[in-house]
DSSP file (Angstrom, degrees, kcal/mol; ACC not computed):
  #  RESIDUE AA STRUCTURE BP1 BP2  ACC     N-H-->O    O-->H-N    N-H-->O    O-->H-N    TCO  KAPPA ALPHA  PHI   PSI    X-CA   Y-CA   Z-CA
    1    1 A X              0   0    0      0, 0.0     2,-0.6     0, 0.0     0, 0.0   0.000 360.0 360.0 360.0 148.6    7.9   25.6   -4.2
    2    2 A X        -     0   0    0      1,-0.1     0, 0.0     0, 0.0     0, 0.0  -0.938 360.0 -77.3-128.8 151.7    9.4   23.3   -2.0
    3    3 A X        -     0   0    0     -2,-0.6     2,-0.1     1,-0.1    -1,-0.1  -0.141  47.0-111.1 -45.9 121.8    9.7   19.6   -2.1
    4    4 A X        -     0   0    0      4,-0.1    -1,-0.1     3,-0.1     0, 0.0  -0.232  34.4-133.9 -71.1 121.3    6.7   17.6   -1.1
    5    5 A X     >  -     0   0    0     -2,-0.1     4,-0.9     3,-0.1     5,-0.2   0.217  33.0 -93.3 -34.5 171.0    7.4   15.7    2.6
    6    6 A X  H >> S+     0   0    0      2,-0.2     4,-1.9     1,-0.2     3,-1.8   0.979 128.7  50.5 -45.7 -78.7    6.4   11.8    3.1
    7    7 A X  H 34 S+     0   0    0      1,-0.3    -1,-0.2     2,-0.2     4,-0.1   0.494 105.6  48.3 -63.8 -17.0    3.3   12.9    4.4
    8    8 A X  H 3> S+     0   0    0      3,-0.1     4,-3.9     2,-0.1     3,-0.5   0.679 114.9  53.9 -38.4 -50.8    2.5   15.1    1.7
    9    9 A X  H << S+     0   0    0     -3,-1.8    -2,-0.2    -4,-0.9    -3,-0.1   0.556 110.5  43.0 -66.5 -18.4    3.6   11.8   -0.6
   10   10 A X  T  < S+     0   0    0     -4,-1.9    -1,-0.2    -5,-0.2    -3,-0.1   0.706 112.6  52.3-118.4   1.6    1.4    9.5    0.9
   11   11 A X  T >> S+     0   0    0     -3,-0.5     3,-1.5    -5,-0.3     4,-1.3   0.840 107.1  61.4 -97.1 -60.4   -1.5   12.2    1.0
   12   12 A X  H 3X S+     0   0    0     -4,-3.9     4,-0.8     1,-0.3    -3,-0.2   0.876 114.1  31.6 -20.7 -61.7   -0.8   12.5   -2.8
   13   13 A X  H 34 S+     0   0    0     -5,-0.4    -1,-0.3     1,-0.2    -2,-0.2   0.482  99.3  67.9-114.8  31.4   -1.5    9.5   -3.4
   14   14 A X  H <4 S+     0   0    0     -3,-1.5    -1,-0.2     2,-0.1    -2,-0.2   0.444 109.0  55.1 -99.4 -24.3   -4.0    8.4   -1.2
   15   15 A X  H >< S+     0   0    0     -4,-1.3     3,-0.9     1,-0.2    -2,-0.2   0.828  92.2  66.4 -81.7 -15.4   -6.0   11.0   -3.4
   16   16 A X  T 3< S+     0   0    0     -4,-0.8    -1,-0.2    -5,-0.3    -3,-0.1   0.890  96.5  50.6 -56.5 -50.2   -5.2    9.6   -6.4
   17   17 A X  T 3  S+     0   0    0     -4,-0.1    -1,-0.3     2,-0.0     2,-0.2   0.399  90.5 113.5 -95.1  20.2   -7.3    6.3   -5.6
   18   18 A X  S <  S-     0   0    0     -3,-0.9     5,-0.1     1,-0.1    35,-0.0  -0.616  77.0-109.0 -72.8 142.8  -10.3    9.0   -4.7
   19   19 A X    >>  -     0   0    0     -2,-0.2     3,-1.2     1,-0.1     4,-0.7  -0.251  35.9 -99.8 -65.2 154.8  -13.5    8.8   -7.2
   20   20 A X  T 34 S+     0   0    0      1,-0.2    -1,-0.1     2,-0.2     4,-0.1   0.578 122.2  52.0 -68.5 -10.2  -13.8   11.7   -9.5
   21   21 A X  T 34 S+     0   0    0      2,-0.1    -1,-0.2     1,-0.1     4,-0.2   0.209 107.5  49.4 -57.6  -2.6  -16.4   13.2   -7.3
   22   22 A X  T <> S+     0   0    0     -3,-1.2     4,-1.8     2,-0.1    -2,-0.2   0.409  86.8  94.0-122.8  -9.5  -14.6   13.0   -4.2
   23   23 A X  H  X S+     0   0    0     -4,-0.7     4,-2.2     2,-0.2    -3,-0.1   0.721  82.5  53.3 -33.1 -41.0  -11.4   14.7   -5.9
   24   24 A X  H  > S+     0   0    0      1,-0.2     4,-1.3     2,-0.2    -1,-0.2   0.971 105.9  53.8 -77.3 -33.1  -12.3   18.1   -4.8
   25   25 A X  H  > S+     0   0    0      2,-0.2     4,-1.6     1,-0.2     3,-0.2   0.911 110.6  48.2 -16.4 -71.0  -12.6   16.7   -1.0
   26   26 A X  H  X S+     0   0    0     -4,-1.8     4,-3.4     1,-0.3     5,-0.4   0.920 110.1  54.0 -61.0 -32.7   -8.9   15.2   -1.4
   27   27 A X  H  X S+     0   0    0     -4,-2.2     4,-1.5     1,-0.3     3,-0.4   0.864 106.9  51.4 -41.6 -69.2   -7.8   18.7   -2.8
   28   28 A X  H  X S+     0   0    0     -4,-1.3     4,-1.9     2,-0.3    -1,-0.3   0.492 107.3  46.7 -61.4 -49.7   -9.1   20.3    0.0
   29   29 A X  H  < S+     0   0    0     -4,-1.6     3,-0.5    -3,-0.3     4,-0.4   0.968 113.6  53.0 -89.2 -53.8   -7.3   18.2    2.9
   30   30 A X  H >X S+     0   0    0     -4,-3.4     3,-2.5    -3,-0.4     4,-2.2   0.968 107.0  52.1 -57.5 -43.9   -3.7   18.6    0.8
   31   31 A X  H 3X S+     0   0    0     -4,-1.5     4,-1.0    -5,-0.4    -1,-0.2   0.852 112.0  43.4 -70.5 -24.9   -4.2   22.3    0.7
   32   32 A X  H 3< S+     0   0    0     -4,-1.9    -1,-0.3    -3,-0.5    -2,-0.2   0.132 107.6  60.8 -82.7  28.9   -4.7   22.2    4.7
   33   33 A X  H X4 S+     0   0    0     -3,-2.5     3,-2.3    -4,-0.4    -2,-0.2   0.756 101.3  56.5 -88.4 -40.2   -1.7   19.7    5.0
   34   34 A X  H 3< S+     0   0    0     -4,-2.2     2,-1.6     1,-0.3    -2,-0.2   0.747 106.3  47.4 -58.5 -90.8    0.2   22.7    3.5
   35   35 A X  T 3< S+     0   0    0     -4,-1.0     2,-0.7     1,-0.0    -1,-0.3   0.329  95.5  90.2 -59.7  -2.1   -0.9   25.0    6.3
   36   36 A X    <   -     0   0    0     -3,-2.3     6,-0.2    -2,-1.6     2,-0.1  -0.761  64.7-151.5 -90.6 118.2    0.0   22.5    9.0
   37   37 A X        +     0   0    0     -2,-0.7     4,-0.3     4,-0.1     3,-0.1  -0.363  50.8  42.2 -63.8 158.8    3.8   22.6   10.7
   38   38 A X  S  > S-     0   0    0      1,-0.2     4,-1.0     3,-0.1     5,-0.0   0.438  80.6-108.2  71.6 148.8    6.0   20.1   12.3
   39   39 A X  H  > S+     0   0    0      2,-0.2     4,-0.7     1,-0.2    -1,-0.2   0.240 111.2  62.8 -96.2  21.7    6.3   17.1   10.9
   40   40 A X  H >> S+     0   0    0      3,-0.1     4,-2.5     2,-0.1     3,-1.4   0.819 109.1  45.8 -83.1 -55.2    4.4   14.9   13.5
   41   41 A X  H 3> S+     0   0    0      1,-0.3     4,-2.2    -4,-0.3    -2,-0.2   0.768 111.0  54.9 -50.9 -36.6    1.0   17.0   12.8
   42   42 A X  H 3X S+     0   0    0     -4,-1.0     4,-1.0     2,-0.2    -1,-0.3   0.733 110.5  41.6 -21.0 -65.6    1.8   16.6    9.4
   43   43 A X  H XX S+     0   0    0     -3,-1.4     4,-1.8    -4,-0.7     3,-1.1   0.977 115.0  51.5 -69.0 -65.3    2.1   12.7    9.7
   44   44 A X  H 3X S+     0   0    0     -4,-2.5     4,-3.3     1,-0.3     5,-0.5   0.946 110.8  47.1 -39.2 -75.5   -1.0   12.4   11.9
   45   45 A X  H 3X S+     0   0    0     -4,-2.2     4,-0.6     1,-0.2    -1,-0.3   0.645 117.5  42.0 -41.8 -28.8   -3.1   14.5    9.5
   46   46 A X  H XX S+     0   0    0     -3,-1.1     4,-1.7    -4,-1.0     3,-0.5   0.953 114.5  53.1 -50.3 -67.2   -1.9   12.4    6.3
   47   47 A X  H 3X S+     0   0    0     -4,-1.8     4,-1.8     1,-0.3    -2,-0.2   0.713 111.5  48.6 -66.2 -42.4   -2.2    9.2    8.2
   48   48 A X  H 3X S+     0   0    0     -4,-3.3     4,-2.2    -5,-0.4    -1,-0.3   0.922 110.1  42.8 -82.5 -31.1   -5.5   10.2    9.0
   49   49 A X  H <X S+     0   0    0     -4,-0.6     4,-1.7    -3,-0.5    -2,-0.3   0.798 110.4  59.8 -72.7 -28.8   -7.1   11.2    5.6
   50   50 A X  H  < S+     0   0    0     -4,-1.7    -2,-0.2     2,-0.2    -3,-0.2   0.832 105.5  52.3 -74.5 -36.4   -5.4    8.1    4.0
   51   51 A X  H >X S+     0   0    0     -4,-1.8     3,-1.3    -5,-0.2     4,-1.2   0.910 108.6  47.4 -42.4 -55.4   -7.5    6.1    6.6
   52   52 A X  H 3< S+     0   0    0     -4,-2.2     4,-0.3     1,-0.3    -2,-0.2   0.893 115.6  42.9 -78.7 -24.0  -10.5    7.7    5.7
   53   53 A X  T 3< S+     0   0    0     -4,-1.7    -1,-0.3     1,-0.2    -2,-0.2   0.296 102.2  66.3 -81.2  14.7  -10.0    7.3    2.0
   54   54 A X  T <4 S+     0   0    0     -3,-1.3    -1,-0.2     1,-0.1    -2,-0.2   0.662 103.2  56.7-108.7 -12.5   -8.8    3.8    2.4
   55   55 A X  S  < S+     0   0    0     -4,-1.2     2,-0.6     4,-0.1    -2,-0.2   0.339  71.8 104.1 -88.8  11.0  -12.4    3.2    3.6
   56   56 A X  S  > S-     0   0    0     -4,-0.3     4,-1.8     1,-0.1     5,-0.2  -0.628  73.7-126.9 -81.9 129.6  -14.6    4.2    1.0
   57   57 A X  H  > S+     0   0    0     -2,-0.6     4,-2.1     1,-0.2    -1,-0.1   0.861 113.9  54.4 -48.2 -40.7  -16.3    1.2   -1.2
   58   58 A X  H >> S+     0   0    0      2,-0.3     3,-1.3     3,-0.2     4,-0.6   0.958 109.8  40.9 -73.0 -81.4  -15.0    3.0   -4.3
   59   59 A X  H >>>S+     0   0    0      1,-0.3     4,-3.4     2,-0.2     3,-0.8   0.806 119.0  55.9 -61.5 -50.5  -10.9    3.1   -3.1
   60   60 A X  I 3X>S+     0   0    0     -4,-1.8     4,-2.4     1,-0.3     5,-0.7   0.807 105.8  45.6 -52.7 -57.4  -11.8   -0.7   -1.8
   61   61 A X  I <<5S+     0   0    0     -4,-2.1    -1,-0.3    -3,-1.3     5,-0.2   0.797 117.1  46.8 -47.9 -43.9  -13.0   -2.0   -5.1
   62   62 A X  I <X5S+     0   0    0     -3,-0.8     4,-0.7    -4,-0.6    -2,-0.3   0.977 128.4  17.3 -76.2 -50.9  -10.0   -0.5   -6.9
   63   63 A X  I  X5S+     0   0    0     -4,-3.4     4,-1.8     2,-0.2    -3,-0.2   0.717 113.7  62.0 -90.9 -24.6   -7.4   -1.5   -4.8
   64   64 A X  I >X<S+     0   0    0     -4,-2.4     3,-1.8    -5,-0.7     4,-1.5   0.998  98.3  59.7 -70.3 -60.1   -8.4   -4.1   -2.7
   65   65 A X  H 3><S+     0   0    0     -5,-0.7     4,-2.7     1,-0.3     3,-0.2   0.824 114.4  34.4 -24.8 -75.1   -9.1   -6.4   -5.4
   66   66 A X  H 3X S+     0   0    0     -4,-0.7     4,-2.6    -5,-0.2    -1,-0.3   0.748 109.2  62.4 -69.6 -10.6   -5.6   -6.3   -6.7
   67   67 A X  H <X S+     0   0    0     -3,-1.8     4,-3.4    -4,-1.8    -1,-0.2   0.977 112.9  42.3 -67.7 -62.1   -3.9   -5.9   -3.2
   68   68 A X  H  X S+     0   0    0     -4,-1.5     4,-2.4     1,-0.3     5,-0.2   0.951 105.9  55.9 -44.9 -48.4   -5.5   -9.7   -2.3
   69   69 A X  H  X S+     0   0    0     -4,-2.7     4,-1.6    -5,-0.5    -1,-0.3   0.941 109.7  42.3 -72.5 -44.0   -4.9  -10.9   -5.2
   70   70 A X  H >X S+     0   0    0     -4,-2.6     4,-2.3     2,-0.2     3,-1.9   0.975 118.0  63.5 -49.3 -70.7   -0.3   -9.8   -4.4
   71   71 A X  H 3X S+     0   0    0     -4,-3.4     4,-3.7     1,-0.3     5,-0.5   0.635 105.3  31.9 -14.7 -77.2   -1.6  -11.3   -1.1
   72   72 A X  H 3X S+     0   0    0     -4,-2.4     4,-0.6     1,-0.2    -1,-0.3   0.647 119.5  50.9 -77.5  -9.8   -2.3  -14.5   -2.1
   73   73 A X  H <X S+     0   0    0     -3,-1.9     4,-2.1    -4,-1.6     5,-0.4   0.937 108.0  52.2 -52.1 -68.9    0.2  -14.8   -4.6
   74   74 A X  H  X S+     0   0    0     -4,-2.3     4,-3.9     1,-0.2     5,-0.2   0.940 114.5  45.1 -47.0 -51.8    2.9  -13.7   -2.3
   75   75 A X  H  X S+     0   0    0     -4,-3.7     4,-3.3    -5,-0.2     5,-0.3   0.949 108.2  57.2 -53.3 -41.2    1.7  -16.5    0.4
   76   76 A X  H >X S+     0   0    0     -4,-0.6     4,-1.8    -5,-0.5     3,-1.4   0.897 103.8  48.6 -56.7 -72.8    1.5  -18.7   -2.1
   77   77 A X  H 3X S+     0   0    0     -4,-2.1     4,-0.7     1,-0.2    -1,-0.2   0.820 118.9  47.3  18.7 -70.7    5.3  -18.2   -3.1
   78   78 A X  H 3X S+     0   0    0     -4,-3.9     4,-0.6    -5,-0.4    -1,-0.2   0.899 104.8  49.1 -60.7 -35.8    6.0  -18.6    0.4
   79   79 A X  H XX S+     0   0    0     -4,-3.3     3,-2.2    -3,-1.4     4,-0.9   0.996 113.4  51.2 -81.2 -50.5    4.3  -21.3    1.5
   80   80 A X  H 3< S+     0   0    0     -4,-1.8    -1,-0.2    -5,-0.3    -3,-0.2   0.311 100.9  68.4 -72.8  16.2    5.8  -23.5   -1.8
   81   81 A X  H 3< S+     0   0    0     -4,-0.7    -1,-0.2    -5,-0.3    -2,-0.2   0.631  88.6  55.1 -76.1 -13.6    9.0  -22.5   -1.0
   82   82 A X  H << S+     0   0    0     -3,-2.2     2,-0.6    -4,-0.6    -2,-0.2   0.947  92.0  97.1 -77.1 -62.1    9.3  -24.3    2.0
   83   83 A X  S  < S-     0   0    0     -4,-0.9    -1,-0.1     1,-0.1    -3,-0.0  -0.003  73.1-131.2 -91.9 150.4    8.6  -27.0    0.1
   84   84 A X        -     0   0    0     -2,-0.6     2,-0.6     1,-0.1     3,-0.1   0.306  19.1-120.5 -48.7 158.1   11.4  -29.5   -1.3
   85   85 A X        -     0   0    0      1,-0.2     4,-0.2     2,-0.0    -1,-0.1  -0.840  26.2-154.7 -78.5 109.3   11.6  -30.7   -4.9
   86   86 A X  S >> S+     0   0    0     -2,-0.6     4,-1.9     3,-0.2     3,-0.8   0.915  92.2  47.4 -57.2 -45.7   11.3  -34.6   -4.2
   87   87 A X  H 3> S+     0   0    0      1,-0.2     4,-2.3     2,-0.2     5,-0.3   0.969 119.7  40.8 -55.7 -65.2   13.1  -35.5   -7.5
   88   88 A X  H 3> S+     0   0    0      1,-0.2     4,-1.1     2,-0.2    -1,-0.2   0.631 113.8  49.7 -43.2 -19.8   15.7  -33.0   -6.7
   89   89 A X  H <> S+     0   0    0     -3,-0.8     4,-2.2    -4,-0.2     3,-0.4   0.963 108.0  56.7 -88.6 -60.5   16.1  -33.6   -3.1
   90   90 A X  H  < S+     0   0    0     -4,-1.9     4,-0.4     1,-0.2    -2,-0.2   0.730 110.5  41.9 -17.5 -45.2   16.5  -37.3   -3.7
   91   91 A X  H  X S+     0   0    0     -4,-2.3     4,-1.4    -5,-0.3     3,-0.3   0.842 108.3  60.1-101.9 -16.8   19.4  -36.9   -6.0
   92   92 A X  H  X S+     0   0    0     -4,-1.1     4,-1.3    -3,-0.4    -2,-0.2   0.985 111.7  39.6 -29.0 -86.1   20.9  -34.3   -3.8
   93   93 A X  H  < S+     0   0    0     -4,-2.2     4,-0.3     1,-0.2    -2,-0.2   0.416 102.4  65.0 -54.6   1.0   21.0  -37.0   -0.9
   94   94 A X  H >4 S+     0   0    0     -4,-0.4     3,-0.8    -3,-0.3    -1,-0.2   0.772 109.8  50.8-105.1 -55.0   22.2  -40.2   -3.4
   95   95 A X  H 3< S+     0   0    0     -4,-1.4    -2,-0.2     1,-0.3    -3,-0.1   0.768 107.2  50.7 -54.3 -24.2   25.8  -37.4   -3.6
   96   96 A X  T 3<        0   0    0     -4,-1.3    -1,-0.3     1,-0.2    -2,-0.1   0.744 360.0 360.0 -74.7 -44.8   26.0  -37.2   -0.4
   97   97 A X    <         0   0    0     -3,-0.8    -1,-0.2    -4,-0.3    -2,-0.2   0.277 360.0 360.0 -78.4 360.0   25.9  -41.3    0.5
């Protein structure tokens, strides 16, 4: 057996977040990834089944939730890092004078 590509790897687990009724579907699409060569078709055909499973209400409910939720955390992070610490900023600038 030989070691599974990226697009095998992203196929993997694009099935992963599939409902247990929709399991046999994902099976189905990894066992025609195997038969496809060159690694563009490879990537297209992943790319494309991870699409269609990234649209399903199900995958959306499991993942989206927590994906917003890194979202807004991570903006959040960002956005109050730009701003400065007044106490700290202050006593910065008093060493400075």
């Amino acid at each position: 057996m030989t070691r599974p590509d990226g697009a095998a790897r992203l196929l993997a687990a694009a099935v992963t977040f599939l409902p247990a009724h929709r399991r046999q579907w994902g099976t189905a699409m990894q066992a025609e990834l195997a038969d496809l060569a060159g690694p563009r078709a490879r990537w297209q055909f992943a790319a494309g089944c991870a699409g269609v499973v990234a649209t399903r209400p199900a995958v959306l409910r499991r993942a989206g939730y927590p994906l917003l939720t890194a979202a807004v955390l991570g903006a959040t992070l960002w956005w109050t890092g730009r701003i400065a610490y007044p106490p700290l900023h202050w006593a910065w600038r008093r060493e400075e004078n």
